[in-house]
N, C-alpha and C positions, 0 to 999 in steps of 0.2 A: 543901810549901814550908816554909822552917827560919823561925824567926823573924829572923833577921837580914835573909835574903830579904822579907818583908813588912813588916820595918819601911823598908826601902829603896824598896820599890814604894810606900809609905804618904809616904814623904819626896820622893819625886818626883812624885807626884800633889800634895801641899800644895806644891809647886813652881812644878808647871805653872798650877793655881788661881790663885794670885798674879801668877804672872805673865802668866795670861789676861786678869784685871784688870786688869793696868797700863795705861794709854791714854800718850798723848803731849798736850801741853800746853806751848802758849806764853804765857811767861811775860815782863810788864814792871815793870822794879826804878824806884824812886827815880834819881835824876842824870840830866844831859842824857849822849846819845851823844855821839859825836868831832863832830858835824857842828854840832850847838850847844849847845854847851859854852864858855862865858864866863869861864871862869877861878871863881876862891872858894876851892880842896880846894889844901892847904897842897903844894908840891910838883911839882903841875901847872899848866903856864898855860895859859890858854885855848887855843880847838882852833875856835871856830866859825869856818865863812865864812859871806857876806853871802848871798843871795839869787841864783841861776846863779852863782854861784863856784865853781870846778873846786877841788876838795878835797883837798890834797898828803897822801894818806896815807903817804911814806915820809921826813915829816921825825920828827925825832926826839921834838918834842911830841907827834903823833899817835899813836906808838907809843909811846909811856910813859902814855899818858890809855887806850889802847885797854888794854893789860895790866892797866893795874888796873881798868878794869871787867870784866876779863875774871876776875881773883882776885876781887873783892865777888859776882861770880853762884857759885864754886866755895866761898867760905865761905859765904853763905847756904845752898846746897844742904846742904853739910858740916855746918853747927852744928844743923840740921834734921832731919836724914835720916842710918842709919848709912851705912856703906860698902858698896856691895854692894845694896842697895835701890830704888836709883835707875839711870839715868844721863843725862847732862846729853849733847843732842844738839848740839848749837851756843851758841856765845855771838852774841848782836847786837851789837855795838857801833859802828857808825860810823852807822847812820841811825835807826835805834832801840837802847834800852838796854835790854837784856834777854836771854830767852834760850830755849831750846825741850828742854823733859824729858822722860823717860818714866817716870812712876812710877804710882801706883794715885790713884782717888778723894781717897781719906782723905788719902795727902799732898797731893793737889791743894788742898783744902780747908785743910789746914795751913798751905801757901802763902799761900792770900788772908788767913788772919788773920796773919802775918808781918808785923814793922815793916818800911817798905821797900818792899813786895810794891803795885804798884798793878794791877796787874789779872792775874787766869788764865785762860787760854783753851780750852778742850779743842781741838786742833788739827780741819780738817775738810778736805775735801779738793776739789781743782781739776780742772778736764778742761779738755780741749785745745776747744777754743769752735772760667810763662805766656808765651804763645808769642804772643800779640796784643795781650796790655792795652798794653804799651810804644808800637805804633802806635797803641793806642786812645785811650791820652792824650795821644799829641803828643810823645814824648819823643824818641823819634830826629830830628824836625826841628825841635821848637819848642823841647827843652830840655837836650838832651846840648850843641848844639852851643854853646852859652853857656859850658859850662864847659869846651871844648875838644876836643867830641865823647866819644863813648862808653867812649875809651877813660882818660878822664880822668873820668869821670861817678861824684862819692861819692870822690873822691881823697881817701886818710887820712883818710874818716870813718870810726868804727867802729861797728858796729851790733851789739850784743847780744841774743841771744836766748836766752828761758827756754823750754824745750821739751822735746821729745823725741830730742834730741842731732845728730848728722848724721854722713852717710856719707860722709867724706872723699873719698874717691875718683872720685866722680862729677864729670865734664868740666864739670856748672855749677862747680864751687869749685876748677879748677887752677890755678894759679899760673902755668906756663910762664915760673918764674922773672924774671918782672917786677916782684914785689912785696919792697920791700927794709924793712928794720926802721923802726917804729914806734915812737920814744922813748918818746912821751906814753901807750901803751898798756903795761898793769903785769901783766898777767893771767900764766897760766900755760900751759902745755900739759901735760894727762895724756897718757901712753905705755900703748896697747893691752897691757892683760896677759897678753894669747894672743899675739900677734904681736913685739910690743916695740917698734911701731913708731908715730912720733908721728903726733897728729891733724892738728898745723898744718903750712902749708907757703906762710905770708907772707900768702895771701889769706885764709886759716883762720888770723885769730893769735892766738888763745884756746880752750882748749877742755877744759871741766871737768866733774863729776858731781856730784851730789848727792842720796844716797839716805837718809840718816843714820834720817831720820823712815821709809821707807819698810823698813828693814831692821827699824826697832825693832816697829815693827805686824806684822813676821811675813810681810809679803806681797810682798817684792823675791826674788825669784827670778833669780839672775845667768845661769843656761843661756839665758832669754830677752831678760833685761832688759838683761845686760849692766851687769858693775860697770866702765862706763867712761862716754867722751862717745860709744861709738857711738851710732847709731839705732836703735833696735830697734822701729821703727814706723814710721817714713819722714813721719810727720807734722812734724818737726823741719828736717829735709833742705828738704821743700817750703815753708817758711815763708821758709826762708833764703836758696832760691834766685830764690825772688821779690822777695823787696826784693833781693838784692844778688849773686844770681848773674851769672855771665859772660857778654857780650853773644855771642850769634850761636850759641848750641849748637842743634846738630840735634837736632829732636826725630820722630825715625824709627819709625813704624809698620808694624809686616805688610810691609815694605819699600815705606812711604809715609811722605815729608816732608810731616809735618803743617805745621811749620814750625821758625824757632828761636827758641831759648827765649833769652831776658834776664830780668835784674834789674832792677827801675827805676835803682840807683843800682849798676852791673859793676863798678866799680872801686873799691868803700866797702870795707873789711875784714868778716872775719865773729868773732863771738868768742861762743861755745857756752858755755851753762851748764844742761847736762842738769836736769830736774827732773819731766820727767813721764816717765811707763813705760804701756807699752802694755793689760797686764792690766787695772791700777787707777786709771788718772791720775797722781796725784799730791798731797802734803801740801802746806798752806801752812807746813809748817816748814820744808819743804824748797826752794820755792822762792821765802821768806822771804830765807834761807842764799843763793840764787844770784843775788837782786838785790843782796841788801848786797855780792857780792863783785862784782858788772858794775859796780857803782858805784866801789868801790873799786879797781876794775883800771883805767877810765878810760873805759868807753863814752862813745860822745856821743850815740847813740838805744838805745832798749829795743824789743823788740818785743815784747807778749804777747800770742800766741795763746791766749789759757788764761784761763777765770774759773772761778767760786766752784760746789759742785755744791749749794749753797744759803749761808745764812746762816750764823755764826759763833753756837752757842749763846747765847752772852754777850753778843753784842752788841746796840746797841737803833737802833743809827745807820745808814745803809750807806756813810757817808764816815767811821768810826772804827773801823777795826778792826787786825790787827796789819799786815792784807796793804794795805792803803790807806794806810798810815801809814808803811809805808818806800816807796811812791812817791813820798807825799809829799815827804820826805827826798832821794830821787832829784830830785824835778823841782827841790831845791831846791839840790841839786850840779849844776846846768846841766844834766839828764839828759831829754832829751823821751820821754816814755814814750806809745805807738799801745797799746791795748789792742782786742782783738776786743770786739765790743758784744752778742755772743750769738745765741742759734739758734734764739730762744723764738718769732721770729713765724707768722703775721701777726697774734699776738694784742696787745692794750693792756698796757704795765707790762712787757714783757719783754727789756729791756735790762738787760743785766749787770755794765754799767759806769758809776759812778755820779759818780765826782768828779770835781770842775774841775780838776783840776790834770790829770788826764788825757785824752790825745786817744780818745775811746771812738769804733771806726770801724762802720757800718754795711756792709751786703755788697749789691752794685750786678750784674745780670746786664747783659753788656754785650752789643756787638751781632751776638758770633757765637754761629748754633745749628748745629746737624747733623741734615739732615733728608733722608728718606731716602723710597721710594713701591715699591710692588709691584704690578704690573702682570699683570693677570688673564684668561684667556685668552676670557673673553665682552668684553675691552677695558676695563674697568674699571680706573682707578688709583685704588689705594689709599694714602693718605699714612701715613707711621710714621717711629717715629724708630735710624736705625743705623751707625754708626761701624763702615762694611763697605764692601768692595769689592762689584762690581757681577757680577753674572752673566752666561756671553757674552751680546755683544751680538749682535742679531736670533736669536735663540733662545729658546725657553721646554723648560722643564722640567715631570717628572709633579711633582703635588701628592700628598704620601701620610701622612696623620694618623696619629699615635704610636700612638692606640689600634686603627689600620689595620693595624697592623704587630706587635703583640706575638707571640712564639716561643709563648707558652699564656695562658689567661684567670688563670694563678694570679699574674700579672703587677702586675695591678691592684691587688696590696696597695701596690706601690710607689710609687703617681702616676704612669703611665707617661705621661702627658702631661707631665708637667713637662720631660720629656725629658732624666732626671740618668742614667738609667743604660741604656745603651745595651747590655747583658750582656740586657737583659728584649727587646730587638727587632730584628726579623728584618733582618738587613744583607741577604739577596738583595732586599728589597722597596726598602729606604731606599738603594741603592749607585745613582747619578747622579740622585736626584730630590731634590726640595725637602722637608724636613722641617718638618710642622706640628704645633708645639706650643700648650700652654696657658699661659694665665701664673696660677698659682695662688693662695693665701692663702701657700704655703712660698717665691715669691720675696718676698713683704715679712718674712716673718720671718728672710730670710736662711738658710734651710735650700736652697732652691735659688738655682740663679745660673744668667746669662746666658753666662757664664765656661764653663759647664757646658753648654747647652744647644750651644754652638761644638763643644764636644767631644765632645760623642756624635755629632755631624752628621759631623763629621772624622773620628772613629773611625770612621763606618759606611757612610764614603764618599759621603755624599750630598753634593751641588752647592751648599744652602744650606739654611737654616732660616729658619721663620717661627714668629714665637710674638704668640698670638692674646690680647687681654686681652677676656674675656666677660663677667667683674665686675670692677668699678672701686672697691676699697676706698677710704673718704674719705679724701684726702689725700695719696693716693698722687702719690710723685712720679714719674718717667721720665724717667730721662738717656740719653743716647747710653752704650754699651758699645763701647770698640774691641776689634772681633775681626778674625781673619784670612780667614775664612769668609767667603764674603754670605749678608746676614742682617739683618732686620730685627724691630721692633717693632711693630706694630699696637696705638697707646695705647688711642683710641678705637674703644668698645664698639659704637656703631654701624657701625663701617667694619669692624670683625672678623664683624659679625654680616651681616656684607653677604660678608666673604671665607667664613665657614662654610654660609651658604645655596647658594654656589655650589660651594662642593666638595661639597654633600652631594645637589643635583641633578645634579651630573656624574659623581659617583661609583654604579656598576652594584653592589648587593647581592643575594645570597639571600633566602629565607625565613629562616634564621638570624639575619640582621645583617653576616654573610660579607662581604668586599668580591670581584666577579666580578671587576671592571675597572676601574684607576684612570683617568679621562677631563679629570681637574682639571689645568688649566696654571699656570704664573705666569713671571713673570722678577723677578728683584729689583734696583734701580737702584744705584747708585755713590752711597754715603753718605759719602767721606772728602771731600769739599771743603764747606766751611761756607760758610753762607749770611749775607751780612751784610746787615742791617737798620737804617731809622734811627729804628725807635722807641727806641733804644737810648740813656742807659741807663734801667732799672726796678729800682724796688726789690725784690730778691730776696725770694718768699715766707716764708724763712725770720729773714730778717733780724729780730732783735730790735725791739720800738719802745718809745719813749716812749709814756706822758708819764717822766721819773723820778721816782723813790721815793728819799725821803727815812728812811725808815726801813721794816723790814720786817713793818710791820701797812699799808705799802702808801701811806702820803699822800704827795702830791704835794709836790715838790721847786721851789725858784723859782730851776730849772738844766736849761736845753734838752739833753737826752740821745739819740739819740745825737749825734754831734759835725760828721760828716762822712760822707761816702759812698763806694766805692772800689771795682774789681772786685770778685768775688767769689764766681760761678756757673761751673763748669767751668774752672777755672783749672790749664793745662798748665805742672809746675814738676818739679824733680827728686824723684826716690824713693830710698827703698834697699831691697836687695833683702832685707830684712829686711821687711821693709811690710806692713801691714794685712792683719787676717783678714775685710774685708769680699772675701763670697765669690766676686765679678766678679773679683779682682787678684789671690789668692794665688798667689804664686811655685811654681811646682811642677816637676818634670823628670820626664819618664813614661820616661827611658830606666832599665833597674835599672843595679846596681852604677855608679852616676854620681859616687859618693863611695867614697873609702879615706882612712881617717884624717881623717876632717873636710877633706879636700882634693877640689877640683873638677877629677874626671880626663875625664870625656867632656862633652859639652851637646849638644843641640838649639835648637831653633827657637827654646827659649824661653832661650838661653844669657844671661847677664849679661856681656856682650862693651861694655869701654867706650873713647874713644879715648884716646890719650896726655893723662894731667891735668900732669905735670909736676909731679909731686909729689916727683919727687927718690927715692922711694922705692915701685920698683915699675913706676912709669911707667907708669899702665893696662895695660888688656884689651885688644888688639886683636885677635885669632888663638886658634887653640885651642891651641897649645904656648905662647900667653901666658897660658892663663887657667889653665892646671894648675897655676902658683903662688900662684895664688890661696883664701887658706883662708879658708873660709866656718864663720863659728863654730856658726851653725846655722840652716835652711832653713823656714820655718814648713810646716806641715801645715794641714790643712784644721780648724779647730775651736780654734784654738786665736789668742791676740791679745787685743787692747780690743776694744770697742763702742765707738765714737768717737760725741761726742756733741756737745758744745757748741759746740766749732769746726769739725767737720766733720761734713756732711750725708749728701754722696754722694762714693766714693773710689772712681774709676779710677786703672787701673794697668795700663802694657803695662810687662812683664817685660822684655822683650829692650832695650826702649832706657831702662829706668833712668827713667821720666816717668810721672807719674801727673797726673790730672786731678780734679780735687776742688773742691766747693761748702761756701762755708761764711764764715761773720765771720774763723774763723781767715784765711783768703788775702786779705781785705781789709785787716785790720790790717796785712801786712807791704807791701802796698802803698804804705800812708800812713809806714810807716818808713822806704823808701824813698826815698822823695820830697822827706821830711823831711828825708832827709840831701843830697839836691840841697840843700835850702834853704837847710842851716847849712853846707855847702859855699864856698855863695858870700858868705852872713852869719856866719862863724863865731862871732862874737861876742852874736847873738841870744839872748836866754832862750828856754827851752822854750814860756813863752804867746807869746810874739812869733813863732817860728815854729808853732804850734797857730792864733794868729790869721791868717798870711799865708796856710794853707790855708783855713781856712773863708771869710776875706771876699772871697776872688775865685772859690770854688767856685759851681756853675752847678745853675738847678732847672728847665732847658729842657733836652731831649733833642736828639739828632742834627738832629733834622728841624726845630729852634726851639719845639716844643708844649712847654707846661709837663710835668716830669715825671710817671711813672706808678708804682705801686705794685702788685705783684702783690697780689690778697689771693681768700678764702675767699666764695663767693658763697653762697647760701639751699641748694644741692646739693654741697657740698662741691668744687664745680668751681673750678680757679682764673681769676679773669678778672681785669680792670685797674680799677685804683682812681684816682683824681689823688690822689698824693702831700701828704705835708703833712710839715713839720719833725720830725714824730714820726715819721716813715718816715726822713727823711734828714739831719738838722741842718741844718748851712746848703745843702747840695745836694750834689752831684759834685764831686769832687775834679777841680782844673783847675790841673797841675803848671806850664807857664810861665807864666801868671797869678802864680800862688805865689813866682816869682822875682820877681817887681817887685809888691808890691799896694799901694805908697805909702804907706797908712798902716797904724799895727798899734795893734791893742790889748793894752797890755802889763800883765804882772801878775807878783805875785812872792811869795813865803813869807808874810808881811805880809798879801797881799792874801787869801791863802785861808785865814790863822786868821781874820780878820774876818769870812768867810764862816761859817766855822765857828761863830764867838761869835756872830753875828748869826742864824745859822737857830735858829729856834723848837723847843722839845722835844731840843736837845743839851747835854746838862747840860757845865758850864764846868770842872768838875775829869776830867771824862771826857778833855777835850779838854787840859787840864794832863796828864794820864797818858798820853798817847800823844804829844806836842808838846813836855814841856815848856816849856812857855809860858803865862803866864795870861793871858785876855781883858782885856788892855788897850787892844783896837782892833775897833773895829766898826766897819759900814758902816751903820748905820739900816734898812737892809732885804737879806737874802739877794743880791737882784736889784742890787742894788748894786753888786756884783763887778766891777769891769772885765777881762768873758768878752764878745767876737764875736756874743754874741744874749742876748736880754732873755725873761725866761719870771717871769709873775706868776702863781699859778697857782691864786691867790684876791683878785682883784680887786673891792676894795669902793670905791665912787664913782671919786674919782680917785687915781692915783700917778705921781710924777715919778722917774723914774730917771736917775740921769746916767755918762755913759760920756765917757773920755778917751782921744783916740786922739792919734797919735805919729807924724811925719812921718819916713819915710826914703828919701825923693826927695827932688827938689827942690823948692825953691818953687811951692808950686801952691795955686789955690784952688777949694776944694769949696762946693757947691751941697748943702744938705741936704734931702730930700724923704723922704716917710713914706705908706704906705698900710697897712689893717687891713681886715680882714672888718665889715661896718656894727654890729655887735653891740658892738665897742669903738672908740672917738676915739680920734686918735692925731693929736700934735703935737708940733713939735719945735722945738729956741732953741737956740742964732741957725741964720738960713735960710740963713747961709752963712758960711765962715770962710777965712784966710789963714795959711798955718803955713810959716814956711822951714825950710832944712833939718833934723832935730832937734828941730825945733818941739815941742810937748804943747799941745792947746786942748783944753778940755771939751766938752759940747753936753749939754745933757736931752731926753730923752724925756715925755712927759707920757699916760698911757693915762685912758681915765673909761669906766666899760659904759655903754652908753645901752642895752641890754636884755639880759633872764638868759635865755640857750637855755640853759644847762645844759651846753653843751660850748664846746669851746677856740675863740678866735679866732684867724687868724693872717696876718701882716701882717709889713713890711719896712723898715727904714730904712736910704734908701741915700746915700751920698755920691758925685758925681759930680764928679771934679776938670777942673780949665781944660786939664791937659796930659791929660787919655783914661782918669787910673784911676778905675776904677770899685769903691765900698767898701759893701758889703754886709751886713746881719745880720738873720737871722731875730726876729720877733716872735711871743711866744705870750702870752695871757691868757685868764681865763676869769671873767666875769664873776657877784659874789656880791653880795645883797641887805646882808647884815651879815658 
């Protein structure tokens, strides 16, 4: 090798070093953003609005204040840093002032001694945290038809979501040319770079990307991730079709209507701001970048499926940081932001969403399951769980175990029980009998799947499969799998060890172990119609809880966390056939040559066949000479995808009809977006806390049957059983959508109300809160709890404290009766025992708490307002009583 050769190779190695090093970092400058911005800088006039004031970004103040903070973040980088060293990922300017770089350590550090420079962040990164909830809350008869029925239900609301992008084409978001221009919405539409063809089509009227932060780390891979608003995970699609997909879509199984699918609010716009990708999640630079522009396009709801994959290096708060700090901003351009509450439970502290300005949603299993029994030929049923068709009926079938049937013993390196690869066993033994499998340690780590077990059954011609669970890992959970097969689960270890006793006394062996004669029956039952119940609803075991954290060494917060309660357990919503590499759903086509040229020339059973969306371009799937113009950019394989984690648990997925079924806080927060947009529907003029309070104070802590509610949780054996509920499972209760239309009074709060918050909690230093706000502690509330927020949480209670709360009449003249109950551990009193408000009205009332003894855990308790004309005004009480 020549010297020129090696000093080259030496020059691009100190290349790649450096630029191995660089990280990404969000960075915030001196001056207010566009949004409060008071005038002072010779040139510009002021740019701020008031508190919910819709934010005109295309007068010509805002854009001459936005450019030049846009040139002060390009000279500070420049006078700093050469050219070529850096580069600058985004600017902030309309809800924070600042901006997001990619450079090394040492400039990072350069940075924070900078004049100007108020804080550096090393960026970190965010994960992603229904065909009945719509009748489960009332919405087709208690609350479409108020606003003119379903199909006026969210008219010209627009709801924004930061996510994993969406697949246009899918029948929840067609247009069928009913949806005509939206002035008041600014946003844009990207045009597919493969295709040329646009995302929106009136119901879709926004729809953008954001990868900047993800491309500069190295790990945006466009073959998967797509440098567009596609989906390339289907986690996006589903979020969006829940709060605001199209009423009445069929959601078709194995050729079974399971049912159809809605949105809470079918007729609200949808408007896309990609930010997460499937591999890695996603940067808070990046979905920093896609709230500042939902804002600045015009949304009127947020929905974030998505929190934090921990804490922000720097930060010491969990209400100050850069990503809490432009919701703030948001909620204070009119913008109601549903945030998922997280996936952390049934443990203490593991809610993920922290500030008041945000409605943080809890995930709620409602009251349908899918359950399923096998029937044994000594007469025994056995219960399990199976999203399967049924075997003939009055018939049984042979029973004949995987490791019954293997072609040679050198089988067994494979797990041939797990029943993945059907190449290791004898199709003349398994062709018209029931196949019994094992459920092993590889279906929890996702190396085998149920997905799989269907298909070796199919492949080898057998009538059904049964898969047997003999150990029960802690914590394991068990969903229904839709397959086409009959086929079932057997969860519990005693029912499977009652189904293995009896195939192993019916089964004739050799002295070897040989099987002479298989003797074992079964039939398997009809698993597609769900079973509805009224213990319904429970809080989901996964669901995040309170108490909240106030900062991240973990101390308690005097702010009730999570907020609200919502579906959230097996929730049927649209996919795309880009979707999850969890191994039950992957997309797959077993026919060869299916593809030429990235074009879908043949399909099977598992086609992506969709109907007419009316998209103007294309006009769905319906036929096979329709679907061969259809180009698939690229088909996942098995291994390849996210780990989804934060907002989603468990992810079903039937390929053929474009719908997946998924557990998680993600599908409750777009619930509550939904809803929310019923409410500013009919209130448009509400602030974000005035519709955050009309959910919470009419939500419900009684279940279907009137019993207070229940909380799944972790019993002394890892076994899940029922817990009663407490505010830390569910904030104020379940979400109770026509309630929400009329709740009489509201507790309202505004920009104002949450620095005081801010300057009033304990341990948040007051220029922290200048560097992110612009604003100096000029206004406090004398105590955290102070706040006027829908529930009271004191979370160190020494003798006594009076909190006071002002609630705000938007009915008519009515007068409330105030009453208060608490756990005996804390007093609870309230002034005055009753008040008079006309229309518009504002009256105060206090609270008064005092411990009359220390258990050392929370107490919890309610104050309720009962008006003359029927509302009924509700808010949870927390305290926890301390000596000093």
């Amino acid at each position: 090798m020549g010297k020129i050769q090696i000093c080259f190779v030496l020059l691009m190695l100190f290349a790649y070093l450096i630029t191995a090093k660089a990280e990404i970092y969000i960075v915030t400058v001196e001056g207010e953003p566009v949004i409060s911005y008071r005038g002072g800088i010779d040139g510009f006039a002021a740019t701020a609005v008031e508190s919910d004031e819709e934010l005109d970004v295309t007068s010509d103040l805002v854009t001459s204040y936005r450019h030049h903070l846009e040139q002060k973040h390009d000279m500070l980088l420049g006078t700093l840093f050469d050219h070529g060293t850096y580069k600058k990922l985004y600017s902030y300017r309309h809800l924070i002032n600042g901006f997001s770089v990619h450079i090394s350590p040492e400039q990072a550090e350069a940075l924070r001694q900078a004049p100007g420079v108020k804080s550096v962040h090393r960026d970190w990164k965010v994960r992603r945290l229904t065909t009945h909830t719509p009748q489960f809350l009332g919405l087709p008869t208690g609350v479409w038809p108020t606003g003119g029925g379903f199909d006026r239900a969210g008219e010209d609301i627009v709801i924004g979501f930061v996510d994993s992008g969406i697949f246009p084409r899918h029948p929840s978001f067609g247009s069928h040319n009913t949806f005509g221009p939206l002035p008041k919405y600014r946003g844009k539409c990207e045009v597919d770079p493969d295709t040329k063809m646009e995302f929106c089509n009136g119901k879709i009227i926004g729809a953008q990307h954001f990868a900047e932060a993800a491309i500069a780390a190295g790990v945006f891979n466009p073959a998967i991730d797509f440098a567009s608003p596609l989906d390339g995970d289907g986690h996006g699609s589903h979020t969006a079709a829940i709060a605001a997909g199209n009423n009445g879509i069929p959601v078709n199984m194995h050729g079974y209507e399971v049912g159809k699918a809605s949105g809470m609010a079918p007729r609200a716009r949808i408007a896309v701001y990609k930010a997460l990708y499937r591999l890695f999640g996603g940067f808070v630079s990046d979905v920093v970048a896609a709230i500042e522009q939902a804002v600045h396009d015009g949304v009127d709801i947020l929905n974030l499926s998505v929190g934090p994959n921990g804490p922000p290096a720097t930060t010491k708060t969990t209400f100050l940081n850069p990503f809490d700090a432009v919701l703030l901003s948001a909620v204070k351009a009119g913008v109601f932001v549903a945030q998922a509450a997280g996936n952390g439970g049934p443990f203490p502290k593991t809610v993920l969403s922290y500030s008041p300005w945000i409605a943080s949603v809890a995930a709620a299993v409602d009251d349908r399951t899918y359950k399923n029994h096998l029937t044994l030929g000594n007469k025994k049923i056995l219960p399990g769980i199976g999203l399967s068709p049924a075997t003939h009926a009055d018939r049984t079938y042979t029973l004949v175990a995987a490791n019954d049937v293997l072609l040679d013993s050198s089988a067994f390196k494979y797990s041939p029980s797990d029943c993945q690869k059907p190449e290791v066993l004898n199709k003349n033994l398994v062709e018209g009998n029931i196949l019994l499998c094992g459920y092993s340690f590889n279906f929890v780590v996702g190396t085998a799947s149920i997905k799989k077990v269907s298909e070796t059954a199919k492949s080898l011609g057998a009538i059904g499969f049964v898969i047997a669970v003999e150990n029960s890992s802690p914590g394991t959970k068990y969903d229904p799998v839709p397959v086409g097969l009959p086929g079932i689960l057997i969860a519990d270890v005693s029912k499977s060890m009652e189904l293995i006793n009896y195939y192993n006394i019916s089964t004739s062996r050799d002295w070897t172990g040989r099987v002479r004669s298989f003797k074992a029956v079964g039939s398997i039952g009809d698993g597609m119609r769900p079973i509805l119940h009224k213990s319904a609803p429970q809080v989901a075991l996964f669901s995040g809880r309170g108490p909240n954290i106030k900062d991240y060494s973990f101390q308690e917060a005097d702010l009730l966390k999570p907020d609200i309660l919502a579906p959230g357990s097996l929730i049927w919503a649209a996919w795309s056939p880009n979707g999850t590499d969890e191994a039950n759903y992957i997309v797959t086509f077993s026919q060869e040559n299916c593809f030429q040229n990235n074009v879908l020339t043949s399909y099977n059973s598992a086609n992506l066949s969709y109907p007419d969306t009316g998209m103007g371009i294309g006009h769905g799937y319906r036929s096979k000479s329709q679907i061969r113009s259809f180009r698939i950019i690229r088909i996942r394989g098995h291994g390849s995808g996210i780990r989804l984690g934060y907002g989603d648990l468990i992810l079903k997925l039937h390929a053929s009809a474009g719908f997946a079924m998924i557990s998680g806080t993600s599908m409750a927060a777009p619930h509550i977006a939904g809803i929310a947009a019923l409410v500013k529907q009919k209130h448009f003029h509400w602030s974000p806390a005035a519709i955050k309070s009309a959910l919470m104070t009419t939500s419900t802590t009684l279940d279907r049957a009137g019993r207070p509610l229940q909380a799944q949780q972790y019993s002394g054996s890892q076994t899940v059983s029922l817990v009663p509920a407490t505010p830390f499972d569910y904030g104020s209760g379940h979400v109770n959508p026509r309630a929400a239309l009329d709740p009489g009074l509201i507790f309202d709060a505004g920009y104002q109300d949450y620095l005081g918050f801010l300057c009033t909690t304990p341990g948040i230093d007051s220029h922290e809160i200048q560097n992110y706000t612009s604003s100096p502690c000029n206004y406090t509330l004398g105590h955290p709890s102070n706040l006027n927020s829908p529930s009271i949480t004191i979370s160190h209670l020494v003798g006594t404290r009076t909190v006071t709360r002002t609630v705000t009449n938007v009915a008519e003249e009515e007068t409330y009766v105030i009453t208060a109950r608490m756990e005996p551990a804390v007093a609870i009193a309230t002034n005055p025992s009753a008040m008079t408000l006309r229309p518009g009205a504002s009256r105060k009332f206090s609270v008064t708490l005092t411990a009359r003894s220390l258990t050392g855990t929370y107490s919890f308790g309610e104050v309720l307002l009962k008006g003359s004309r029927g509302h009924k005004v509700r808010i949870p009480v927390v305290a926890m009583g301390y000596e000093r």
